[in-house]
C-alpha positions in Angstrom: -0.5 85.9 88.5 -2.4 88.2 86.6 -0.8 91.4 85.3 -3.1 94.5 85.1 -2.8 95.9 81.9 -3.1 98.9 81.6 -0.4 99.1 84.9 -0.4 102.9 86.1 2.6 102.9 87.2 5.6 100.5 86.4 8.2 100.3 89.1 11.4 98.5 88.1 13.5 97.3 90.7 12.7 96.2 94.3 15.6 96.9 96.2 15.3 99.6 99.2 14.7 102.7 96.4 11.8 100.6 94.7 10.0 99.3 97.0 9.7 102.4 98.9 8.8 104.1 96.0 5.5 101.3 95.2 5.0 102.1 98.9 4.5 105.5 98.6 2.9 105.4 95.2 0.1 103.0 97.0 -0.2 105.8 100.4 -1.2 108.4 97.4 -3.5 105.9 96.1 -1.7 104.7 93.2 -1.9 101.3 91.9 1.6 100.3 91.0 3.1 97.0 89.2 6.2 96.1 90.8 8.7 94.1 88.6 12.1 92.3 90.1 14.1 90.1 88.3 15.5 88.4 91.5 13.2 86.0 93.8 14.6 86.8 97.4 16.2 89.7 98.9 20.1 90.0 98.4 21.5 88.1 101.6 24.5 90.4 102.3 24.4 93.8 103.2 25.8 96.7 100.9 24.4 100.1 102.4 24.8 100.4 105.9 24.3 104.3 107.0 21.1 106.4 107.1 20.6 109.5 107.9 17.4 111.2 109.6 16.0 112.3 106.2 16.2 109.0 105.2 14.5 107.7 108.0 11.5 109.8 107.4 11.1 108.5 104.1 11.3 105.1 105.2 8.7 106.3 108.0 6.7 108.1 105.2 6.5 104.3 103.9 5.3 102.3 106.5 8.9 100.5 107.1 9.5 102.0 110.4 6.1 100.6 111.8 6.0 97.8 114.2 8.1 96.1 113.9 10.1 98.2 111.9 13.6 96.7 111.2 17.1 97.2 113.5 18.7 99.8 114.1 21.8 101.2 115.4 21.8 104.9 116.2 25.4 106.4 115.1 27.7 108.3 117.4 31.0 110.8 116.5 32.3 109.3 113.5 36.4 109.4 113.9 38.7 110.1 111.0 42.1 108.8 113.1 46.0 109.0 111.5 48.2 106.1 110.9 48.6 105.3 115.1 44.9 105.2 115.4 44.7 108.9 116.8 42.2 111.1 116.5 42.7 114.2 114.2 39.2 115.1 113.7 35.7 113.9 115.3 32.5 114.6 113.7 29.9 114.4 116.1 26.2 113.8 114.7 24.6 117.1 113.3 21.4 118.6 114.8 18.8 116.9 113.4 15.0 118.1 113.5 13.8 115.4 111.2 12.2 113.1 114.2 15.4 110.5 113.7 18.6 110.1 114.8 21.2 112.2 112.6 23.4 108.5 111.6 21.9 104.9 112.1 23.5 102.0 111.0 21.6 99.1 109.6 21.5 95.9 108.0 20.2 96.0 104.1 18.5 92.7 104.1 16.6 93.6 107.1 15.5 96.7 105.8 14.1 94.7 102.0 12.8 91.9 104.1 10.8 94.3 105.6 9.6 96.7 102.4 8.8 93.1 101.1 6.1 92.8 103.7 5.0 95.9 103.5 4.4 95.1 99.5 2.9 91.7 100.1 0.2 93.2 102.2 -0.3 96.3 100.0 -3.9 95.9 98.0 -2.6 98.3 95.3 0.7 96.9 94.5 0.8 93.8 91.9 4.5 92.5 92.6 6.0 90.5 89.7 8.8 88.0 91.0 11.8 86.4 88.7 11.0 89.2 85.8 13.0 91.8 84.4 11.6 95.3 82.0 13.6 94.5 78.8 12.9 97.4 77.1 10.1 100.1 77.0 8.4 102.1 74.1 6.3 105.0 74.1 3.4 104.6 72.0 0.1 107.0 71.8 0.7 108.5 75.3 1.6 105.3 77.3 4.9 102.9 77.4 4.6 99.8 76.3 6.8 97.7 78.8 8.6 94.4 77.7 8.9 92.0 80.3 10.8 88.8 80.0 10.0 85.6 82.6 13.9 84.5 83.7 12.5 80.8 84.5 12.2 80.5 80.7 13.1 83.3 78.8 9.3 84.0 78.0 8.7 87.4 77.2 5.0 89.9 77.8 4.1 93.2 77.5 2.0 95.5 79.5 1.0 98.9 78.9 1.6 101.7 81.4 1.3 105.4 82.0 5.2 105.2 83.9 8.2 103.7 84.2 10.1 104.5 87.1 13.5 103.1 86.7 15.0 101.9 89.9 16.7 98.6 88.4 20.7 100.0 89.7 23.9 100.9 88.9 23.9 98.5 85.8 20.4 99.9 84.9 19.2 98.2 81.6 16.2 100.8 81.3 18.4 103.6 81.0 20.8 102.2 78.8 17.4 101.5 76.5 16.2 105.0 76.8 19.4 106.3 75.8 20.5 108.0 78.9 23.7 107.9 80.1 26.0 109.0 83.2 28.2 111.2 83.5 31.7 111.3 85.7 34.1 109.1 86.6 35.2 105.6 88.3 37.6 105.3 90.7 41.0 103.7 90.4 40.8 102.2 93.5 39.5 99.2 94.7 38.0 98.2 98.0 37.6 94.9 100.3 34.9 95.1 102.3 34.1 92.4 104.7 31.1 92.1 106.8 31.9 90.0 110.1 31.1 89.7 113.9 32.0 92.8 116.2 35.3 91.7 118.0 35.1 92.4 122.0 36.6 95.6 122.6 35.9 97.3 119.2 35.6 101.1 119.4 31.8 101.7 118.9 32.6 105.0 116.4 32.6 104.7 112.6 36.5 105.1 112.0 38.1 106.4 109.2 42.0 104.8 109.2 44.0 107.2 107.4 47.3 105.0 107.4 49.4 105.6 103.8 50.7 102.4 104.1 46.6 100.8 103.5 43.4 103.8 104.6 40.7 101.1 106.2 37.6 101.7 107.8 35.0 100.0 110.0 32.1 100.5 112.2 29.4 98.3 114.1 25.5 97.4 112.8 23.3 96.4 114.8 22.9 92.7 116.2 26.3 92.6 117.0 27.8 92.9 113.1 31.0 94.8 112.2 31.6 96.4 108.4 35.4 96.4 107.8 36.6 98.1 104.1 40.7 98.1 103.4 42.1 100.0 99.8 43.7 97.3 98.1 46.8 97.4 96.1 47.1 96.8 92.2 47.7 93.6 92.8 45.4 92.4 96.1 42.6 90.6 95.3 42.7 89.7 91.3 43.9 85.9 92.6 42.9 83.9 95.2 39.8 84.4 97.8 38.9 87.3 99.0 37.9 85.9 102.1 41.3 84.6 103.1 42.6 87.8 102.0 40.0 89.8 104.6 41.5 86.9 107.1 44.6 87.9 106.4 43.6 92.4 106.8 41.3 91.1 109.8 44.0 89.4 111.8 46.7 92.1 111.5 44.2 94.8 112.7 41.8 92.8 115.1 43.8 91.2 118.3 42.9 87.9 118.7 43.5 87.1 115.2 40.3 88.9 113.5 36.3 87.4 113.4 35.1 84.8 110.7 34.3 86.9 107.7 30.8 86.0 106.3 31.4 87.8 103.8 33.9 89.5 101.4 33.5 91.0 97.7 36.1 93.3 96.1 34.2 97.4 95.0 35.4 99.9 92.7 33.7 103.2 93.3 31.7 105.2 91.3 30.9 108.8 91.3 28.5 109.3 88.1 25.0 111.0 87.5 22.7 111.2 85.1 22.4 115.0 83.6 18.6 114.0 82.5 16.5 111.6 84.7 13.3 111.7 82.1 13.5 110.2 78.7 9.3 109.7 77.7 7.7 107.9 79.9 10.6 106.6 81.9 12.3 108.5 84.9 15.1 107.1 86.5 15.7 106.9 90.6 18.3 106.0 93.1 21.5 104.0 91.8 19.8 104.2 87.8 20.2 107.9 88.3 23.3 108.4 90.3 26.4 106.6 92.0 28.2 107.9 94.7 31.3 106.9 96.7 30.3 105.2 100.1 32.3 107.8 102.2 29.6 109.9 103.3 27.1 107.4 103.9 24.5 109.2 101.3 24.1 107.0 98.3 20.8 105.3 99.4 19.8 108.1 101.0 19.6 109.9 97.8 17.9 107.3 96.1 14.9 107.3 98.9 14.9 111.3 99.0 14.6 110.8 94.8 11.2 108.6 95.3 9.9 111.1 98.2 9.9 114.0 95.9 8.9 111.9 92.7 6.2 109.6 94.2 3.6 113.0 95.1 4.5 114.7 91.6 3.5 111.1 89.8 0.0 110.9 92.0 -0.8 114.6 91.0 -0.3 113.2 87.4 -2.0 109.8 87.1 -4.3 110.0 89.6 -5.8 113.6 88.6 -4.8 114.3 85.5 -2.5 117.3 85.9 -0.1 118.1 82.9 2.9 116.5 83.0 5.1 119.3 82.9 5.0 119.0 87.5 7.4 116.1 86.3 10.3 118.8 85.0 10.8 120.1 88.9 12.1 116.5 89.9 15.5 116.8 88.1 15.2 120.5 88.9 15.1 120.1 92.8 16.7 116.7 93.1 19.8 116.9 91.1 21.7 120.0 93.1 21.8 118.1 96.2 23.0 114.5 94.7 25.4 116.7 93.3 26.9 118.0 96.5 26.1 115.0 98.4 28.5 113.0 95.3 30.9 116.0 95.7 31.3 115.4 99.6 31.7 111.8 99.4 34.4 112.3 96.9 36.1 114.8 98.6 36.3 112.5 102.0 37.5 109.5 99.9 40.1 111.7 98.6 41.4 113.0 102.0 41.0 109.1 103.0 42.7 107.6 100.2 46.2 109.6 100.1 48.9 106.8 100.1 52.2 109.5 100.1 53.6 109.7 103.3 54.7 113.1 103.3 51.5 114.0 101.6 49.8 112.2 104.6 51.8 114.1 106.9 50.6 117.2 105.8 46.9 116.1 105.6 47.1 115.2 109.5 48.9 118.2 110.5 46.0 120.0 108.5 43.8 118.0 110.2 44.5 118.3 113.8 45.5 122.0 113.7 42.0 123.1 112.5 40.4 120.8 114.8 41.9 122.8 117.4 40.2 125.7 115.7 37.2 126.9 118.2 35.2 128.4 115.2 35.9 125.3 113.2 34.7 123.3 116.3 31.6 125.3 116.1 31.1 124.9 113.0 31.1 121.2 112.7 28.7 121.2 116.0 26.4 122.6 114.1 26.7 120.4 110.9 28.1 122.6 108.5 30.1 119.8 106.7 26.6 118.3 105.7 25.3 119.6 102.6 22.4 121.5 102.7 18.1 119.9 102.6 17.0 123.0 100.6 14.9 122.5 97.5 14.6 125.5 95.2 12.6 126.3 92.3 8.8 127.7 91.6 7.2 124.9 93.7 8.4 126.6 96.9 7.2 130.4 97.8 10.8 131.7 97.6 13.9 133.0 98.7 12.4 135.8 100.7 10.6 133.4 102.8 13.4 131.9 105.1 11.8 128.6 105.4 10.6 128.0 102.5 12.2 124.7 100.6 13.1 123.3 103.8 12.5 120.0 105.4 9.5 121.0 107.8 11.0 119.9 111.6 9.3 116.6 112.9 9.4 117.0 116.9 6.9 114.3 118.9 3.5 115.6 119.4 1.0 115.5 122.5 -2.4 114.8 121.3 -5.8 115.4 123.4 -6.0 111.8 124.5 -2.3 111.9 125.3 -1.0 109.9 122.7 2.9 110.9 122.0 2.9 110.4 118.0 5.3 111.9 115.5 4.1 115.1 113.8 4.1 112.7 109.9 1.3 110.9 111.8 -1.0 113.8 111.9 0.1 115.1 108.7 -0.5 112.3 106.0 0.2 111.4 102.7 -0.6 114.9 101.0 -0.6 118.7 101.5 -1.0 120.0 105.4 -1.0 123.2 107.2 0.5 123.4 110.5 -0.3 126.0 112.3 1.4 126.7 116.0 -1.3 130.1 117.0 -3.5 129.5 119.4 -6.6 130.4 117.3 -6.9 128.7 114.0 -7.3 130.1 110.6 -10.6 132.5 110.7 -11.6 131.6 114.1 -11.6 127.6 113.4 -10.3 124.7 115.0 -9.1 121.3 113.2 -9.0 117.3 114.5 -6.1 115.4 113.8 -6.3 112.9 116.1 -6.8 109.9 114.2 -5.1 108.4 110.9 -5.2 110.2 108.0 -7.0 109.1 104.1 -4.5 107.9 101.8 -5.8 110.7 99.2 -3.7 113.0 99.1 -5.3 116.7 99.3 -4.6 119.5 97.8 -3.1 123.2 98.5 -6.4 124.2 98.1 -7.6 121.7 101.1 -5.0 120.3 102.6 -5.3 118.8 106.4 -4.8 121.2 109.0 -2.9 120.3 112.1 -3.0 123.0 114.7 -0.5 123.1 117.9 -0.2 124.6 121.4 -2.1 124.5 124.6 -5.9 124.8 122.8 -4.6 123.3 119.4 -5.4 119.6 118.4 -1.8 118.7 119.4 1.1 119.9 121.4 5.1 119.9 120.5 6.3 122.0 123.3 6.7 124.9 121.0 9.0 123.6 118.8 7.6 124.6 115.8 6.7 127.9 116.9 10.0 128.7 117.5 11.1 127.5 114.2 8.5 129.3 111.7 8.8 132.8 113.6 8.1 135.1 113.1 5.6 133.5 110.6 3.1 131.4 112.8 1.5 128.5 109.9 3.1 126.9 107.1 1.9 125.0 104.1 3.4 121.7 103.4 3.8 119.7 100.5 3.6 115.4 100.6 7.2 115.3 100.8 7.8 117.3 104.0 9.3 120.3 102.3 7.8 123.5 103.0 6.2 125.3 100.1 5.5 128.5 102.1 5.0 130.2 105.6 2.7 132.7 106.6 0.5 133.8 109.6 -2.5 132.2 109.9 -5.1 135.1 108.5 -2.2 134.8 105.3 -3.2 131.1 104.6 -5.8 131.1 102.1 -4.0 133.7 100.0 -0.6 131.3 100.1 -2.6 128.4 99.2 -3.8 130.2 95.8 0.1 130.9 95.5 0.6 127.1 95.8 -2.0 126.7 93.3 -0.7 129.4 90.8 3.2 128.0 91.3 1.4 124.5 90.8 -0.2 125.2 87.2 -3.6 124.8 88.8 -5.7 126.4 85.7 -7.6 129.5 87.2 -11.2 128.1 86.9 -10.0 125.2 89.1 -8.1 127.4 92.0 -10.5 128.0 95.4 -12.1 130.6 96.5 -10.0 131.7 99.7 -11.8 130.3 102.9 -11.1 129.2 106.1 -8.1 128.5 106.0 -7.3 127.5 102.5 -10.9 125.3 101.6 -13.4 127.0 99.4 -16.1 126.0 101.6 -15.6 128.0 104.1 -14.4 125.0 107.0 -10.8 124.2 107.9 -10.0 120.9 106.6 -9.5 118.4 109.4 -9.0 114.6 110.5 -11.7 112.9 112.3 -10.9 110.9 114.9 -12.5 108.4 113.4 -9.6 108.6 110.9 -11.4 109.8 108.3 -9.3 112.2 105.7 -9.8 115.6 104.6 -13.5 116.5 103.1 -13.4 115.7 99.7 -14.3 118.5 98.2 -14.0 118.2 94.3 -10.5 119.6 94.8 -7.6 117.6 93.7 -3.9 117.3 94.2 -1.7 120.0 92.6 -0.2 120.4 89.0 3.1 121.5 87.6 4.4 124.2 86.0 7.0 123.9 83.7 10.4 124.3 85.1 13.3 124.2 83.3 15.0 120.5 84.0 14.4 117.4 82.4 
């Protein structure tokens, strides 16, 4: 196999953050090298749970495609007391993302299917059975050291990036000198991965017995996860299998399912305070580890490579300054952070092994969810920790939505096609506006798929909805932005601003200003945010926006790492 040198980009790592990272990287138009030191997909499952952000990365991706992989859409998830009843249920947040709130899958399914995706990608070179060694920067590039692990033969290749996605045990950030912080858990976990016994309640329980806290919940095809807190002494001799016999059968009747597989965790709540060190930026598990108890830790990985993958394109592929790179610690790191703080904090309230401090816990427990305003308040998902990114590449505080996820609600287009609103918007900037006139009297077609390029603030494609728009949603958006009736949005979903629609242009020269765009390069407001005077559309002959000599945006610096 020939390896491009100079590579781009440099992706380390092909697990689930990785590979949807080269994904993405490739939608943008990115040519990526994709090194894994492992041959075939890790057989077992370790992440289960997704959540509808998540999903739309995944979907951002290409993985949800036909024919996607499995999955189980979660219900209530049930933290029960010792006797197995309930003291409080958590039923699945709203969620306006286009995805259920909680699925449950099965890992390997989910990398057997980015693998696919990869093998048929023109733009990503995928290196098999190798490992990045070390990397040094050297006259503006790195200079990556691979090793073969068939025989110990070692390369190099020069790239622009190194994006670190190599895990927990990552060897790249132990080379670049970055380090994380927190701590590790004095507990240790079995989990076991088995059939679902007949009879099994359906909901993802939380056990909170003193005498062991266990846990278990079905994935789809018919699999069960099971997790039991060992003692000090469980599980340093002997198999673990016959030991998750042994849990199984006193917990399952009928004696318990075969365990296909068992392997003992201790759990880590660590994150790396910098996730740039030169050329090398870390993602998912090489940035952070999180306890498994809220179900976010790939989650966060694929919501690091969503936010990271546009900022890299703007970068390589147009040469904007570097600097766009501070705002992905900047915006990232608050929300591992209470996403790591939630999962420890559940695992806590899990984990309590005193009996009278148990005791208290469920009486806690079961008087506030007799609460009505507590009700309400977990209705409405005020448990889960907030989507909002902050910082100078959103408009601001005073604009209520902007540095949210933009809503993705199904969408009726003119030939009656019921697509998801992503599939009109593409890989890049959009504007979505839900009046019934467009932006200076203009109309846009978004019918058809969208370019790869990703545009630009300054002509991004434009996506307009209700009854004489290009596409319909019921009004679900127009409900959402008012009273502002368009809003600009950036590759990864997030809203940068909102605004009415004779308010576009000027907001896409803010985007440009917030985005370092230097002021001989910024357009000349148009119609609605083009300098040549034509709303930027998609053909129906899936053409992408008109390319105009305008390019993706820039950064501006931000303090972060």
């Amino acid at each position: 196999m020939r390896v491009p040198d100079p590579a781009p980009v440099v992706v380390a790592g092909l697990g689930p953050v990785g590979a949807t990272l080269a994904l993405l990287l490739a939608r943008q138009g990115v040519p990526v090298l994709a090194v894994e030191r492992e041959h075939e997909v890790f057989p077992h499952p370790r992440a289960v749970a997704l959540d509808d952000g998540a999903l739309r990365v995944l979907q951002a991706a290409g993985a949800l495609d036909p024919p996607g992989f499995p999955l189980h859409a979660g219900g209530p998830v049930r933290i029960a007391g010792p006797t197995g009843r309930t003291l409080v249920e958590l039923p699945p947040p709203p969620a306006d993302g286009g995805h259920p709130a909680l699925s449950f899958f099965r890992q390997p399914e989910l990398e057997g299917r980015l693998r696919a995706l990869l093998d048929a990608e023109p733009l990503v070179e995928v290196l098999l059975r190798h490992e990045v060694v070390g990397v040094r920067d050297e006259d503006g590039h790195a200079v990556v050291r691979l090793v073969r692990r068939s025989d110990d033969r070692t390369s190099s290749v020069r790239s622009s990036w190194v994006l670190a996605c190599d895990g927990g045990r990552s060897g790249i950030r132990r080379d670049r000198g970055l380090r994380l912080v927190g701590r590790t858990s004095g507990h240790r976990w079995l989990v076991v991965d088995g059939t679902t016994p007949p009879g099994t309640d359906p909901a993802f329980t939380f056990v909170c017995d003193p005498r062991r806290p266990w846990v278990h919940g079905p994935l789809p095809g018919g699999r069960h996860r099971w997790e039991f807190l060992l003692t000090a002494e469980e599980g340093r001799d002997g198999s673990p299998e016959d030991l998750a016999s042994r849990l199984l059968g006193e917990r399952v009747p009928g004696g318990g399912p075969a365990v296909a597989r068992a392997s003992v965790y201790v759990f880590h709540a660590r994150i790396a305070p910098r996730l740039r060190a030169g050329r090398v930026l870390l993602a998912g598990d090489a940035a952070h580890l999180a306890p498994p108890f809220a179900g976010q830790g790939l989650g966060a990985g694929l919501r690091d490579v969503h936010n990271l993958a546009w900022k890299i394109a703007a970068v390589e592929q147009d040469g904007r300054p570097e600097r766009l790179l501070r705002s992905y610690a900047r915006e990232r790191l608050p929300h591992v952070l209470t996403t790591t703080a939630l999962a420890v904090g559940l695992g806590a309230l899990v984990q309590v092994r005193r009996g009278r401090a148990a005791r208290v816990r469920d009486a806690v427990l079961t008087r506030l969810a007799g609460s009505a305003r507590v009700q309400a308040w977990i209705r409405a998902g005020g448990w889960r920790p907030p989507g909002r990114v902050g910082g100078t590449l959103v408009a601001g505080r005073a604009d209520h939505r902007a540095g949210l996820p933009l809503p993705q609600p199904d969408v009726v287009t003119p030939d009656g096609r019921t697509v998801p609103l992503d599939a009109l918007l593409g890989a890049g900037w959009a504007v979505v506006i839900v009046d019934d006139v467009g932006a200076a009297g203009t109309t846009s077609s978004a019918t058809g798929p969208v370019s790869r390029r990703p545009a630009s603030p300054a002509a991004p494609v434009v996506v307009q909805l209700g009854p004489s728009g290009t596409a319909d949603d019921d009004g679900v958006l127009r409900a959402w932005l008012a009273p502002a009736s368009a809003a600009l949005v950036r590759p990864d979903r997030v809203v940068f601003g909102t605004t009415d629609a004779a308010g576009l242009p000027d907001l896409c020269l803010r985007a440009d200003r917030a985005l370092g765009v230097p002021r001989d390069r910024r357009r000349t407001p148009g119609a609605p945010c083009s300098g040549r005077g034509a709303a930027a559309s998609v053909g129906a002959a899936g053409t992408g926006p008109p390319d105009s000599g305008t390019t993706p945006p820039t950064g501006e610096p931000t303090p972060g790492t």
